[in-house]
C-alpha positions in Angstrom: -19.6 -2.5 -29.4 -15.7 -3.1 -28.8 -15.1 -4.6 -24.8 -14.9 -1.9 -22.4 -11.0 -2.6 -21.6 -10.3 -1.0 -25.2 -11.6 2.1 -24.6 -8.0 2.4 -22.0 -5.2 3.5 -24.3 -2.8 1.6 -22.1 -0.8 -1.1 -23.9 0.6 -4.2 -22.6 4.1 -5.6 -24.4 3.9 -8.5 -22.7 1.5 -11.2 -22.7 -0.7 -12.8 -19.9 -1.5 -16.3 -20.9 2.3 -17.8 -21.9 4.0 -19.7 -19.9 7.4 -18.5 -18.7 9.2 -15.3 -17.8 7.5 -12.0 -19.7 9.7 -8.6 -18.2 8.2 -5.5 -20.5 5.7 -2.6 -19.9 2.1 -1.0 -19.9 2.6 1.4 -22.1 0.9 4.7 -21.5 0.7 7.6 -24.6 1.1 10.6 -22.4 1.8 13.8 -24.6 3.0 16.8 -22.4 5.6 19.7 -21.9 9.1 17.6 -22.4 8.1 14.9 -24.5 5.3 15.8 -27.3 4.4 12.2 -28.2 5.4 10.4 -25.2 4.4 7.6 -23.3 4.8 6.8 -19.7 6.1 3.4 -19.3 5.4 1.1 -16.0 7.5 -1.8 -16.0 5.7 -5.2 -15.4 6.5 -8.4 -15.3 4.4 -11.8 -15.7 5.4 -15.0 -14.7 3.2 -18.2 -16.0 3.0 -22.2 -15.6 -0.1 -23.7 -15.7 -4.1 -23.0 -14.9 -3.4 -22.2 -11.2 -4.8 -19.0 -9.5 -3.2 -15.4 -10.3 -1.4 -13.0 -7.5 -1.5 -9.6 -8.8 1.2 -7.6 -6.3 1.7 -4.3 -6.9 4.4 -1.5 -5.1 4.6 2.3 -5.9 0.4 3.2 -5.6 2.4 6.2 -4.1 5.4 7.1 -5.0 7.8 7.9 -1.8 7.1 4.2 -0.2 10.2 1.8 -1.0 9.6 -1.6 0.7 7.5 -2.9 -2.1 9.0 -1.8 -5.2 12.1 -3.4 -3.5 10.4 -6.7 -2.7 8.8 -6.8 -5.8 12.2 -5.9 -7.8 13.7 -8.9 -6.3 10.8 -11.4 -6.7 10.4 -10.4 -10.6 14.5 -11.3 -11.0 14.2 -14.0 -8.7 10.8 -16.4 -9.4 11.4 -19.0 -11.5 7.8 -19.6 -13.3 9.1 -23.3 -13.2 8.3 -23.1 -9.3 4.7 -21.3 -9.5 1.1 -23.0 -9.6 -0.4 -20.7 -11.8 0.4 -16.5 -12.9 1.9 -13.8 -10.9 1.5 -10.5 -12.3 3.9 -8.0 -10.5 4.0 -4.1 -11.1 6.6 -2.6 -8.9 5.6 1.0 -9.6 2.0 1.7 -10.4 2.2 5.3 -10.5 5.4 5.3 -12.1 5.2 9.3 -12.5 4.9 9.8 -9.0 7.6 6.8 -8.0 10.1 8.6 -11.0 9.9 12.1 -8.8 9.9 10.5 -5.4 6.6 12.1 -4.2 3.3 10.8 -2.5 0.8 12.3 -5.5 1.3 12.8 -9.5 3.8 15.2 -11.0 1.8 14.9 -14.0 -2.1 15.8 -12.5 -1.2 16.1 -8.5 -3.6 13.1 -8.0 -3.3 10.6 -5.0 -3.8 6.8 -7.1 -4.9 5.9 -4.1 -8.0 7.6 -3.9 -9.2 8.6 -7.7 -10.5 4.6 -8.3 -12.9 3.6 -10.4 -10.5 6.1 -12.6 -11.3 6.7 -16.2 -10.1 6.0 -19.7 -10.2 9.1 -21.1 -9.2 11.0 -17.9 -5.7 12.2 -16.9 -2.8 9.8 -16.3 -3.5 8.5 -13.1 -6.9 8.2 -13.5 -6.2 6.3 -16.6 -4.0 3.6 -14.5 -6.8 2.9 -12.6 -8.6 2.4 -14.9 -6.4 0.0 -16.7 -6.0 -1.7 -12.9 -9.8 -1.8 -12.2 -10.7 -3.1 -15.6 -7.7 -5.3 -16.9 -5.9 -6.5 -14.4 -8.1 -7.0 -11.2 -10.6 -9.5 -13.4 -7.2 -12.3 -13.5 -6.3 -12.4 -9.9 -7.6 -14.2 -7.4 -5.5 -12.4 -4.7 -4.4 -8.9 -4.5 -1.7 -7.2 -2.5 -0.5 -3.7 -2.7 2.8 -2.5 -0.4 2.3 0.7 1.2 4.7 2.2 3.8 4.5 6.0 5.3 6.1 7.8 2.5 7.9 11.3 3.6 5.3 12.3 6.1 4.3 8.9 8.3 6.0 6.4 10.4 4.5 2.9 11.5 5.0 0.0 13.1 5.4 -2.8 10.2 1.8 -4.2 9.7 0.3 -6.0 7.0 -3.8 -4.5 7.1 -7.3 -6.3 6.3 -10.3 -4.5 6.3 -13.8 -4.5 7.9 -16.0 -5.6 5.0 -19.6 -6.6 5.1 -19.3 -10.1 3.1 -18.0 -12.2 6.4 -16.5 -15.3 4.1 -14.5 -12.4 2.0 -13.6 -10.6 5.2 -12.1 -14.0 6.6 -10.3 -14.6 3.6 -8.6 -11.5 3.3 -7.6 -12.0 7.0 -6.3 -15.7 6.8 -4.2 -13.8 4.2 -3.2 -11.0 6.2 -2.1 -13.3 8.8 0.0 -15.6 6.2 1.9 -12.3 5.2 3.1 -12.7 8.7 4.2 -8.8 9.5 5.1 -8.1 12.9 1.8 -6.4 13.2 -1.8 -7.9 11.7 -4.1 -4.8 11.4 -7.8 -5.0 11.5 -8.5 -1.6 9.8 -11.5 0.4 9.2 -10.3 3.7 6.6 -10.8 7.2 7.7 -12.4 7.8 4.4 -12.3 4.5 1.7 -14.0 6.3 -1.3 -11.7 5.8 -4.2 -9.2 3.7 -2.8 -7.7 0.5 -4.5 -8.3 -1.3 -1.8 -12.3 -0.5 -2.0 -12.3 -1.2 -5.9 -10.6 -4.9 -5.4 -12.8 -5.8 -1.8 -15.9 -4.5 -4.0 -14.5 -6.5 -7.3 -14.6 -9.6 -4.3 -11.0 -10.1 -4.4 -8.8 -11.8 -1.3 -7.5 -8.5 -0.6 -4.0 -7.7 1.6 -2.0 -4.3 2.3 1.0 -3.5 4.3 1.7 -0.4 6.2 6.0 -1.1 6.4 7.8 1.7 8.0 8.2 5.7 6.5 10.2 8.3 6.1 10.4 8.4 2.8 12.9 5.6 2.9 13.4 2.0 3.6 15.2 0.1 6.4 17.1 -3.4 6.0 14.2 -5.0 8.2 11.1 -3.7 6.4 12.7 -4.7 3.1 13.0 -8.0 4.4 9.5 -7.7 6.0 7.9 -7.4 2.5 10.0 -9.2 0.6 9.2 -12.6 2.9 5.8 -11.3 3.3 5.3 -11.3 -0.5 6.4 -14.7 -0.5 4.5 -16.2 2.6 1.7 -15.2 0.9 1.8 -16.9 -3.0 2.7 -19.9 -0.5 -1.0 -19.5 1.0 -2.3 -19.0 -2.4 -1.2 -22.3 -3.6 0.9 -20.6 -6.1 4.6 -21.0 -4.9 5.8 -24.6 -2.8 7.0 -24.3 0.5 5.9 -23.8 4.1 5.0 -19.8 5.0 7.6 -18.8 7.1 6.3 -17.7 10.6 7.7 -15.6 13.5 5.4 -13.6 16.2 3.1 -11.4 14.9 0.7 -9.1 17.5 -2.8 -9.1 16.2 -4.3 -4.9 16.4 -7.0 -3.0 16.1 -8.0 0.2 14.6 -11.4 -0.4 14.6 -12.8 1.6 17.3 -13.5 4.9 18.4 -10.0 7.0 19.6 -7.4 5.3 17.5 -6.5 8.5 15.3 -5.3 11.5 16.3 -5.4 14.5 14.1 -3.4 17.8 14.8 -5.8 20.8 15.7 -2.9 23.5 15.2 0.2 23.6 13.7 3.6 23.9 15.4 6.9 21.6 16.0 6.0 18.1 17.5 8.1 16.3 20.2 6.9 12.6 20.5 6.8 11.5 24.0 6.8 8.0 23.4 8.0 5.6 20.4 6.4 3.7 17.8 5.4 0.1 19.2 5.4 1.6 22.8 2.3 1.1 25.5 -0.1 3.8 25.2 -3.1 4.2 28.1 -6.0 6.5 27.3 -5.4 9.9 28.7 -1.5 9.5 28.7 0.0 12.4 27.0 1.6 11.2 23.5 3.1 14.2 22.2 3.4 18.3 22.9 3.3 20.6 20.1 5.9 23.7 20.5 5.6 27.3 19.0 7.6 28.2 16.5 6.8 31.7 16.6 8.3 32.5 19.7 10.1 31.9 22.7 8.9 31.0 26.3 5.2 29.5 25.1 4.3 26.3 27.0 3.4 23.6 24.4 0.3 22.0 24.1 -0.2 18.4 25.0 -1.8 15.9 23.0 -3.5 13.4 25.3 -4.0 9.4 23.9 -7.8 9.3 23.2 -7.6 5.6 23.3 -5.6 2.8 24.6 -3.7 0.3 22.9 0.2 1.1 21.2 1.7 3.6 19.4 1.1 2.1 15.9 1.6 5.5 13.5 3.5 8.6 14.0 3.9 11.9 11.9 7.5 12.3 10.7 8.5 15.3 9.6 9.2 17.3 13.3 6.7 20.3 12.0 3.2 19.7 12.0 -0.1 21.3 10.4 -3.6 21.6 11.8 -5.5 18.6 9.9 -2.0 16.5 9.5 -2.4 12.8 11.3 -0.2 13.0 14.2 -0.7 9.5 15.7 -2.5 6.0 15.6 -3.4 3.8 18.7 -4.1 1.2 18.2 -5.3 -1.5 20.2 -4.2 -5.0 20.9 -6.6 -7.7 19.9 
C-alpha cells in the first residue's frame, strides 16, 4: 500500500533535505469557477544546513492576521541557511485562499483552517491543507509556531499563548518556549472549544508547540510587526537552530485559565468600551455598555467584569451580536 502522505494531492516544488535556500510552492490542483484546471499555490520556503532540529513557522492559518506573514516574509528573505543548525520550514500563508481575499474563513469552502484538523485528502481545499500540514509537515519539526493576531473582528494585547496540556514535560516545554518568544504578554490558555484546531493536532502529534495572539483589526501596527518578527527569532535561538542570545525585554506572565475570563455578548447592539486594552480590570467593574441602535433614549446595558485580572481581548468592530466575544480578562500570574 503507497504511504498515507500520497493519498494528499498537494505537491511540494521544493525539497526538504538540501542544504541551502529552497523559495517555491505546495502546489494544490483546485479546479473551480475561474480557473478549470487550476491550482492553488502557497508559497514556502525551506532553509537547510546540517542534521539539527526543524522549526516549522507558519502565518496566515486565517487570513485577515498580518503580523506573521510579515515576520515570516522578512525571515524567508533574510536567513541565511549558512547561520542555521538544522531546517526551518516557513509558510507565510497557509490558507492562502483566505489570506488572497483578506477574510478570516475560506472563499473557496467558508471553512475556518483553524478548526477542520485532522482535515482530509480527498476533502475540500482547506481541509486538504491540513491534511498536508498534519501528515507531511508536522512529522519534521521539532518545534511549531503559528502567528495569529485578531483579524477584522478582535483586538488583544500582544501575547505569545501555551496551553494547558496533560503531558507536564510537553506542557513545560511549550512554555519555556513561549516565554523565549518574549511577547509583552505570556499567555497560559485553556481554548473555549480546541476540537480541530492546529494547535490540538501538533500538542497531540507531541510537538513544542507556541502561538501568538499580536494585535487586530484586521491590520498590523509597526510594534506588533516587530513583536513577531523578534519573537520568530528569539525563538529558533531557544531551539538551537539560529546563534545568538534571545533578546529579552519585560514580559507579564497571564492567565486565562480560570473561571470568568471571557465574556460573551448576550444581545446585540453598539459597544462603548469603558476601559482599554492592557488596563486594570476588578471583578464586578463595569467593562463596557451596549447601546440600542433601534432607537433613541434607551439606557444601555452594562457588561460587568466576571473576573479580575486585565483587559487582554476586546471586540472591534463598534457593533456587536449576541454570541460575539466581547472581552477577555485575564489574570496576572
Amino acid at each position: 500500500m503507497a504511504p498515507y502522505a500520497s493519498a494528499n494531492p498537494i505537491t511540494s516544488t521544493v525539497p526538504f533535505d538540501r542544504d541551502g535556500t529552497h523559495h517555491g510552492f505546495l502546489r494544490l490542483p483546485c479546479s473551480r469557477e475561474d480557473s478549470a484546471w487550476g491550482s492553488i499555490m502557497i508559497p514556502i520556503t525551506v532553509l537547510h544546513n546540517g542534521r539539527g532540529p526543524t522549526a516549522l513557522l507558519s502565518g496566515g492559518n486565517h487570513g485577515d492576521e498580518y503580523e506573521g506573514p510579515l515576520a515570516l516574509q522578512g525571515l524567508a528573505h533574510d536567513l541565511d541557511p549558512a547561520d542555521i543548525n538544522g531546517r526551518v520550514i516557513i509558510v507565510p500563508f497557509m490558507n492562502m485562499p483566505a489570506f488572497a481575499a483578506g477574510r478570516r474563513t475560506s472563499p473557496l469552502d467558508g471553512l475556518n483552517m483553524n478548526r477542520c484538523f485532522p482535515g482530509s485528502p480527498d476533502g475540500s481545499p482547506t481541509q486538504k491543507i491540513a491534511d498536508y500540514f498534519l501528515h507531511t509537515l508536522l512529522p519534521m519539526a521539532n518545534v511549531v509556531l503559528d502567528f495569529h493576531s485578531g483579524g477584522k473582528t478582535l483586538d488583544f494585547i500582544p501575547f505569545a499563548a501555551a496551553h494547558v496540556l496533560d503531558d507536564a514535560d510537553q506542557q513545560a516545554a511549550c512554555v519555556a518556549a513561549m516565554e523565549a518568544f518574549n511577547a509583552p504578554y505570556s499567555m497560559l490558555l485553556r481554548e473555549i472549544d480546541a476540537v480541530g484546531m492546529y494547535d490540538t493536532a501538533a500538542e497531540e502529534a507531541g510537538k513544542v508547540f507556541v502561538s501568538t495572539e499580536l494585535g487586530g483589526g484586521g491590520s498590523a501596527t509597526a510594534r506588533s510587526a516587530r513583536i513577531a518578527r523578534r519573537g520568530a527569532e528569539n525563538l529558533l535561538k531557544h531551539a538551537g537552530i539560529l546563534a545568538g542570545e534571545i533578546k529579552r525585554e519585560n514580559s507579564l506572565s497571564i492567565d486565562t485559565t480560570g473561571p470568568g475570563c471571557f465574556h460573551l455578548a448576550e444581545t446585540g447592539g453598539m459597544v462603548e468600551f469603558l476601559l482599554d486594552l492592557g488596563d486594570t480590570v476588578s471583578e464586578g467593574q463595569t467593562i463596557a455598555q451596549l447601546w440600542s441602535t433601534e432607537r433613541t433614549g434607551v439606557p444601555p446595558q452594562t457588561i460587568a467584569a466576571r473576573s479580575t485580572g486585565i483587559l487582554a481581548a476586546r471586540h472591534f468592530p463598534g457593533l456587536i451580536a449576541a454570541g460575539d466575544c466581547l472581552a477577555v480578562v485575564a489574570a496576572v500570574a
